[in-house]
C-alpha positions, -999 to 999 in steps of 0.1 A, spaced: 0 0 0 11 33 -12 27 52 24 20 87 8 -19 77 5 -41 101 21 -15 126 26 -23 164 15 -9 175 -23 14 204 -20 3 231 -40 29 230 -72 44 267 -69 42 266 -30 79 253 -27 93 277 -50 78 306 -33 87 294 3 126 284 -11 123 322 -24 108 335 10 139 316 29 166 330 4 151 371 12 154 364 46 191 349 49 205 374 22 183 401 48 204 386 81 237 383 59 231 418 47 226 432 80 258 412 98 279 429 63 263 465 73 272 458 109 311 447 97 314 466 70 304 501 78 296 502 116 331 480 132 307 446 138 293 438 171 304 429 209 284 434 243 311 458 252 317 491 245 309 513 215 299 478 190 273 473 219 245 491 199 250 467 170 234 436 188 204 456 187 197 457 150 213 420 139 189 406 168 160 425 157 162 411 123 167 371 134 142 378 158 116 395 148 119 396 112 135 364 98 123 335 126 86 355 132 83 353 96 91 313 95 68 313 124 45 325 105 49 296 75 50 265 98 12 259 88 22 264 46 52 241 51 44 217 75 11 200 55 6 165 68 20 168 101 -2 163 133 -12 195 141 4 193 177 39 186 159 30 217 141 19 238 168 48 230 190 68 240 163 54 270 156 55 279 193 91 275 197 101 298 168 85 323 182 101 313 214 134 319 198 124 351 182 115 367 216 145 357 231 170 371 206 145 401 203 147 407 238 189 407 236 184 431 212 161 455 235 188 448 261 219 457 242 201 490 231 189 499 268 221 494 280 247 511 256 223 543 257 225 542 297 264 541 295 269 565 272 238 585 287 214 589 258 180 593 263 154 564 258 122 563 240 119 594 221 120 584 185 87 568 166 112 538 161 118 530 196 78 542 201 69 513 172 94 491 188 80 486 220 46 485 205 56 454 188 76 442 215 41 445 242 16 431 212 45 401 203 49 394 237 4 389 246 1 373 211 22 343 219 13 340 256 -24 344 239 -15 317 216 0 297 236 -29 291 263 -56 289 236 -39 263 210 -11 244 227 -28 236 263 -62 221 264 -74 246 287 -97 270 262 -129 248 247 -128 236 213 -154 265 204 -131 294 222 -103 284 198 -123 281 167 -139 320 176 -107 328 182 -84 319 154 -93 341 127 -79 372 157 -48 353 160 -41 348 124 -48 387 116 -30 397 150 -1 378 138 5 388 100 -4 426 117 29 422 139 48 410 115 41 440 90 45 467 120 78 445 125 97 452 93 80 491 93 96 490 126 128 481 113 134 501 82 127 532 107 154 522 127 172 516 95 167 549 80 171 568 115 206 550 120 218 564 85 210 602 93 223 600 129 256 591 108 255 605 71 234 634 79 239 654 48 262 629 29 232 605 28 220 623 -4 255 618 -20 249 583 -25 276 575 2 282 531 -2 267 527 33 238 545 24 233 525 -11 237 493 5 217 502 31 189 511 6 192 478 -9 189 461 25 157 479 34 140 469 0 154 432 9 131 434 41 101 444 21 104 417 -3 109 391 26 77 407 42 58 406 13 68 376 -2 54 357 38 26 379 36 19 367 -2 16 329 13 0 334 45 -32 351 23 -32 325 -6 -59 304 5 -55 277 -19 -19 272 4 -37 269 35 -31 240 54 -60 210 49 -78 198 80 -67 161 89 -89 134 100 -87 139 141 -94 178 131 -121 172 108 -138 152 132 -136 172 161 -148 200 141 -181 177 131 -184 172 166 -183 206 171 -213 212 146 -233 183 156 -231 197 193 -238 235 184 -261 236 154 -279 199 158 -266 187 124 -259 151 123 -226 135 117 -231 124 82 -250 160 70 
């Protein structure tokens, strides 16, 4: 008997965009880490390369893994949807984590050096994101991965978490290229208009995130890519229907 039988078809150009989506987002992290080296001396938790953990962790964090986060249901098809739920979990897990040593880095380098904190609508947008990540996932987490909310709570609630999500992720990357574009005038000023290299490649960076955002924004909404129920789900969703609206199993 054929192992593969009753397993979900992938759609045929959902690889190729997902391969496209994961090729954005490591030339965005390789592109930031040659920014950092290049033009602003790299990174250390020490003195004046403290600051730079603060970008490179915002972009694994909360724009590269979030966005994978974001995939696990386009990728991971015919997996149980526990297996796919942990997973999802725990990339977001590691996105707050390396986002949060990113706010860290930032809060402390500014109180060394005695810089003011929360002035700019990067930081303002940052912290947004940071308080609306933070209650999605512990949201998330008690309504999908522990079977403490009802069937029906999680089914009322989905459609919230699925728009909450892909919202975060947007504000994410605006987030970021303000931070992007605020670090090149604290330094270029004026030379920014002379097509200064840090300021090109810079450029090209920020258009990198937008293509990564919109590229996990252009699967997420396809709904021919959304993930198929499997049997255990489809059944409990029956269930559900029998139990609400009186319709019999086989209706």
């Amino acid at each position: 008997m054929d192992s593969r039988a009753g397993l979900a078809a992938t759609p045929g150009a959902l690889p190729y965009y997902v391969a496209f989506s994961q090729l954005l987002g490591l030339t965005v992290v390789a592109m930031t880490g040659a920014w950092l080296g290049l033009y602003r001396g790299g990174i250390a938790w020490e003195g004046a390369l403290q600051f730079n953990v603060h970008p490179l962790s915002m972009v694994i964090g909360l724009i590269f893994l979030q966005g994978d986060a974001l995939l696990v249901y386009r990728v991971f098809r015919n997996e149980t949807k526990r297996t796919t739920k942990v997973l999802h979990g725990l990339l977001h897990v590691f996105a707050l984590v390396i986002a949060l040593v990113g706010v860290v880095a930032v809060f402390d380098y500014h109180r060394k050096k005695g810089y003011a904190d929360l002035y700019s609508l990067h930081s303002w947008c940052g912290l947004l994101v940071l308080v609306l990540y933070f209650v999605q996932w512990l949201v998330g987490l008690s309504f999908f991965l522990f079977p403490g909310a009802s069937f029906s709570l999680r089914s009322r609630y989905r459609p919230q978490h699925v728009f909450f999500g892909a919202a975060i992720f947007l504000l994410s990357v605006g987030t970021a290229l303000l931070g992007l574009k605020e670090a090149l005038l604290f330094k270029l000023g004026a030379k920014y208009s002379t097509f200064e290299a840090e300021g090109v490649l810079a450029n090209v960076l920020g258009l990198l995130l937008v293509g990564f955002g919109v590229t996990v924004l252009y699967i997420l909404t396809r709904s021919d890519w959304k993930r198929p129920p499997q049997a255990e789900e489809q059944a409990l969703s029956m269930d559900f229907k029998t139990l609400t609206e009186g319709d019999s199993p086989g209706s």
